[in-house]
N, C-alpha and C positions, 0 to 999 in steps of 0.2 A: 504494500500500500504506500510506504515511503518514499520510495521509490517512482514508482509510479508517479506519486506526485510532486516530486522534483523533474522529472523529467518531461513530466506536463507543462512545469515550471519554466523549465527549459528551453523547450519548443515554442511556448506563448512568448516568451523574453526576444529569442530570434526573429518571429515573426512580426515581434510589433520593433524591430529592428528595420528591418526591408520592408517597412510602411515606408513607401513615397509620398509626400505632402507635401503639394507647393506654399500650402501657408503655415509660416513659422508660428503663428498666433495661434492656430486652432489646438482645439478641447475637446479630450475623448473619455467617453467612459464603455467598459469592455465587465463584460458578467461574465461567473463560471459557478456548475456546479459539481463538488469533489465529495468524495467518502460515501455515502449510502446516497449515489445517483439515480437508481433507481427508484426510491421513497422520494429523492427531493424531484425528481420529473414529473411524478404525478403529483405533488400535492402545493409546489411552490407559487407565490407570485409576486415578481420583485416591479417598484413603482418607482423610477428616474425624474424627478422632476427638479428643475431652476427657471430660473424666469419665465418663465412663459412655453418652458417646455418638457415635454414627457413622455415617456417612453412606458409601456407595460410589458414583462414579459412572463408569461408562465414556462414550467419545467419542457413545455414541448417546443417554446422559441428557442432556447439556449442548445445550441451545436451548429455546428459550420459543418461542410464535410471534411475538411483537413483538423479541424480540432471541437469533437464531439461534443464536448462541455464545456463549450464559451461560445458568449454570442458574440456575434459582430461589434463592430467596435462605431460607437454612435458617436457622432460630433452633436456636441453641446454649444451654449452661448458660452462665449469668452469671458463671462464673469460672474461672481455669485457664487451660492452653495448647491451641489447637489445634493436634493435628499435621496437616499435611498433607504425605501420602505421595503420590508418584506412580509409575505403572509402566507403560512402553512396553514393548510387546509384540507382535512380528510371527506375523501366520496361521501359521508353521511350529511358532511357541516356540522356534526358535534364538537370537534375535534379542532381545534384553533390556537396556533403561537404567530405573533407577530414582532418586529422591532422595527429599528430604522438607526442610521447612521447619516452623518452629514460631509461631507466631503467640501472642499474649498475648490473652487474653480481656478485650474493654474493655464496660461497662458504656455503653449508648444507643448502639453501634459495628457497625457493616456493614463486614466485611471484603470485599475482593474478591480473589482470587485468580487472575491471568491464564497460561496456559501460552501461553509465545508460540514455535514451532518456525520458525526464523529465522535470518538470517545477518546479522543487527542487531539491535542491543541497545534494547527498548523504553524501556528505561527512561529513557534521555538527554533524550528529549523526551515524557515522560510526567508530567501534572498532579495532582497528588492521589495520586502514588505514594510510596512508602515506601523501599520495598528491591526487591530483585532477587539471584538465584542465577542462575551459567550453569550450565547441564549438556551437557558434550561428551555427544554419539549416533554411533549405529551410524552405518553409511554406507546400510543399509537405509530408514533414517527420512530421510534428507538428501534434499532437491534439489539443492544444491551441499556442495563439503566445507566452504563457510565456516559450515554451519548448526548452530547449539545448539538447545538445549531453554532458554528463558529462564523463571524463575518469577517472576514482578513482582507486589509485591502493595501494597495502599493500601487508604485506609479513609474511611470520613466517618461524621457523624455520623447515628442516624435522623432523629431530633429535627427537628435541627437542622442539614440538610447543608449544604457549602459546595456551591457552583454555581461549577464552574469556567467 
């Protein structure tokens, strides 16, 4: 599993490397989901919004065919906060965790935004990441009771990325 997710790591990092952007200015934000993919495809629904704009995606938007569990990478307005809301939700509607994080809108900046459903915390051994929220969940969304919702999020440049 660690593995794996370093090297998903990896491969996201390169690719948002060989992003060609003529505008040095522009603002991306880029979603994934990692650890119990499964549970979070059916039951996720993550909410992008800043000024005047927003984006919705449930667990069935998120994959590209080159990288399964991230969605495309959305330009945003060049200023402001993004919010990022999230909402688990099981086929009954009984069943509901939701949070949200704020992000700062950075100028030539590709955010990424990973929902990791886990009973380990990505962040300890993650390159290029920033921050990290837990969110306790139902026992409906769990494989084990030790598992959260982690939101871990990091950035690089377009321009200019680092290659980790």
């Amino acid at each position: 599993m660690k593995t794996k997710y370093y090297l998903t790591l990896l491969v996201v990092s390169f690719f948002m490397g060989c992003s060609i952007n003529e505008n040095d200015n522009s603002s991306e934000v880029q979603v994934s989901i990692q650890g119990n993919t499964e549970t979070l495809r059916k039951v996720i629904k993550v909410e992008l919004s800043t000024n005047g704009w927003n984006k919705t995606l449930t667990g069935s938007d998120i994959g590209t065919p080159n990288l399964p569990n991230y969605s495309q990478s959305f330009v945003t307005p060049k200023s402001g906060n993004i919010k990022v809301k999230f909402t688990l939700l099981d086929s009954t509607g009984l069943h509901s965790n939701s949070g949200n994080i704020s992000l700062s809108v950075k100028s030539d900046w590709r955010w990424s935004v990973d929902f990791v459903l886990s009973n380990r915390n990505p962040f300890n051994s993650c390159f290029g990441c920033i921050g990290y929220s837990s969110f306790k969940v139902d026992s409906v969304f769990q494989k084990s009771n030790e598992d959260s919702l982690f939101v871990v999020w990091g950035g690089n440049s377009i321009k200019s990325p680092v290659i980790y």
